[in-house]
MARNU-472645 format. One record per residue (C-alpha): residue in three letters; y, z, x. Coordinates in steps of 0.001 Angstrom, whole numbers, plus 500000, padded with zeros to 6 digits. Each point is the difference from the previous one (the first is absolute). Layout:
<recs>
ALAYZX
...
</recs>
This chain:
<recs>
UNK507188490632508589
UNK498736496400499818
UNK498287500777503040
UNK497988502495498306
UNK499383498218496806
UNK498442497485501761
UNK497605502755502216
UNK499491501349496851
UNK498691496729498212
UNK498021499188503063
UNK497621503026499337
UNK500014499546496484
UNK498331496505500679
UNK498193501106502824
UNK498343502862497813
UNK499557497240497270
UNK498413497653502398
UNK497394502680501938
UNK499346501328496135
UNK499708496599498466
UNK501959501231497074
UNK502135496698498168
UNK503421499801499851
UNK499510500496495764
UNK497998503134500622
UNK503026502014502433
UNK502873498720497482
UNK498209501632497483
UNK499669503242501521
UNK503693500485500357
UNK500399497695496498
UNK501968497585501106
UNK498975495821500294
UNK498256498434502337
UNK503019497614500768
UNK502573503685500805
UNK497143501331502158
UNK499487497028502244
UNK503954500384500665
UNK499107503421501303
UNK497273499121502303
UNK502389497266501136
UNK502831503352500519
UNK502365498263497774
UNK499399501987496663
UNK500451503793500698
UNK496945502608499254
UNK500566503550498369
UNK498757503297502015
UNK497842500594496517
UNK498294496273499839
UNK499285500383503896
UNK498383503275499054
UNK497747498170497143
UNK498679497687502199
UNK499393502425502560
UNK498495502167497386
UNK497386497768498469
UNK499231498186503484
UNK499174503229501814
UNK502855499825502745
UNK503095502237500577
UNK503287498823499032
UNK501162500594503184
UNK497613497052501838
UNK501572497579497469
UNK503859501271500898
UNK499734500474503454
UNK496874498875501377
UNK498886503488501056
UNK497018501469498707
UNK500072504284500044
UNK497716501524502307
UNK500695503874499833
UNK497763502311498393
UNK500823502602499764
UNK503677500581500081
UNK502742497242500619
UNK503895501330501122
UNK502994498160499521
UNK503052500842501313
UNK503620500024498566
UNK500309496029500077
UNK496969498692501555
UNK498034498770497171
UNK498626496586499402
UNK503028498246498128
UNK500710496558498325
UNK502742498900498520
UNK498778498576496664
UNK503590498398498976
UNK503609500396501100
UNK500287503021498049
UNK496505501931499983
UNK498011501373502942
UNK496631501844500416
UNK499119502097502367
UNK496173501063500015
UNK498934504198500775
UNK496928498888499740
UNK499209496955501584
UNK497640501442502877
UNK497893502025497743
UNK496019498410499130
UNK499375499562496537
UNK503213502071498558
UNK499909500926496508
UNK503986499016499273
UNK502521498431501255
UNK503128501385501310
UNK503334498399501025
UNK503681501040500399
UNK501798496804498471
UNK503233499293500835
UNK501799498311497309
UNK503813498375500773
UNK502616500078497501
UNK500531496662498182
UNK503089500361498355
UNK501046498376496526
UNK496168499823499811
UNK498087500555496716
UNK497087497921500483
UNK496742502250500928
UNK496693498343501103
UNK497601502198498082
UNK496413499928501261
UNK497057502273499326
UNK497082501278501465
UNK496820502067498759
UNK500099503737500629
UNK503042502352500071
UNK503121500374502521
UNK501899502846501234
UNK502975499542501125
UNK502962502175502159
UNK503329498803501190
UNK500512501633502953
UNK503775497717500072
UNK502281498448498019
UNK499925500226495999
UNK497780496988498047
UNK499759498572496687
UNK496131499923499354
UNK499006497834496845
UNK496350500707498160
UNK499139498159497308
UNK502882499980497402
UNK501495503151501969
UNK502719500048502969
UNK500179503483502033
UNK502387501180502606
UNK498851501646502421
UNK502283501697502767
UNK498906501451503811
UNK497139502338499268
UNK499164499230496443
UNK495970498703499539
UNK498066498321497642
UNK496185499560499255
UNK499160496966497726
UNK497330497284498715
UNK500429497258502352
UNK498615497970497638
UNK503068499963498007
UNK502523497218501202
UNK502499502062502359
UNK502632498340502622
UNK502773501736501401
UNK503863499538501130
UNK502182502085502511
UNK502797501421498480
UNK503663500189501203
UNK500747498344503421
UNK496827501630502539
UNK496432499063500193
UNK497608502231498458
UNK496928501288501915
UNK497429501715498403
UNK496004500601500449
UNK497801498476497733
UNK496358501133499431
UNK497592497863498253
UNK496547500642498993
UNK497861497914498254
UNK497469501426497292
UNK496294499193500546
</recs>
């Protein structure tokens, strides 16, 4: 993983540097200080899925470039199969896997995430995002936490809600929890 923080931090500065955008100017896209977003660029500070997908957002380049350097080419229909998407490992206990990576100009994203149980653990990193999320767990059984709420939600149970909303997420019992997550973001 520190492998890919560090990619990761090298395209946030190198999109900084070709843009000419300061270092005050990215931190406060995601909200954060300029002092916790150097520490990205640097791959020592971990970036959220959601603040990746700001900056992508307002810079006019696909989330996908930043994570893994690949920019989507496919027009006009893009296949995955079972277990070949694009992946990173964002921590120890969360990975992404893009469905849409290869598609130009896609209008959401879409990831199965992979969460690993953490047990004894009741601290949730909450972030948030504009748009809305769908969510499915297609395995395991998660705690999902909007706002002041916390859900349960077992194999096969959905939910559709306003990313915007602070929202994290724990697996529940002693198996990871992998579920597809489907974010647009509102124009």
């Amino acid at each position: 993983m520190d492998e890919q923080l560090k990619q990761i931090g090298e395209r946030l500065r190198g999109l900084r540097d070709v843009l000419d955008i300061p270092v005050s100017e990215m931190a406060e896209t995601i909200g954060i200080d300029s002092e916790k977003y150097e520490k990205i660029e640097k791959g020592e500070l971990d970036i959220t899925i959601s603040n990746l997908m700001k900056i992508a957002h307002k810079y006019g380049v696909s989330a996908e470039e930043l994570m893994f350097a690949e920019a989507p080419h496919m027009k006009s229909y893009f296949v995955v199969r079972k277990g070949q998407g694009m992946s990173v490992e964002r921590t120890k206990a969360y990975k992404y896997q893009s469905l849409v990576s290869g598609f130009v100009n896609h209008q959401a994203d879409v990831f199965i995430v992979t969460v690993e149980p953490k047990p004894g653990a009741r601290t949730i990193y909450k972030n948030t995002h504009p748009g809305q999320e769908f969510n499915m767990v297609l395995e395991g059984k998660m705690e999902l936490f909007i706002g002041g709420k916390t859900i349960i939600l077992d194999e096969g149970d959905s939910i559709y809600f306003d990313s915007s909303k602070p929202h994290g997420m724990l697996a529940v019992g002693d198996k990871p929890v992998k579920f597809l997550a489907f974010t647009v973001e509102k124009n």
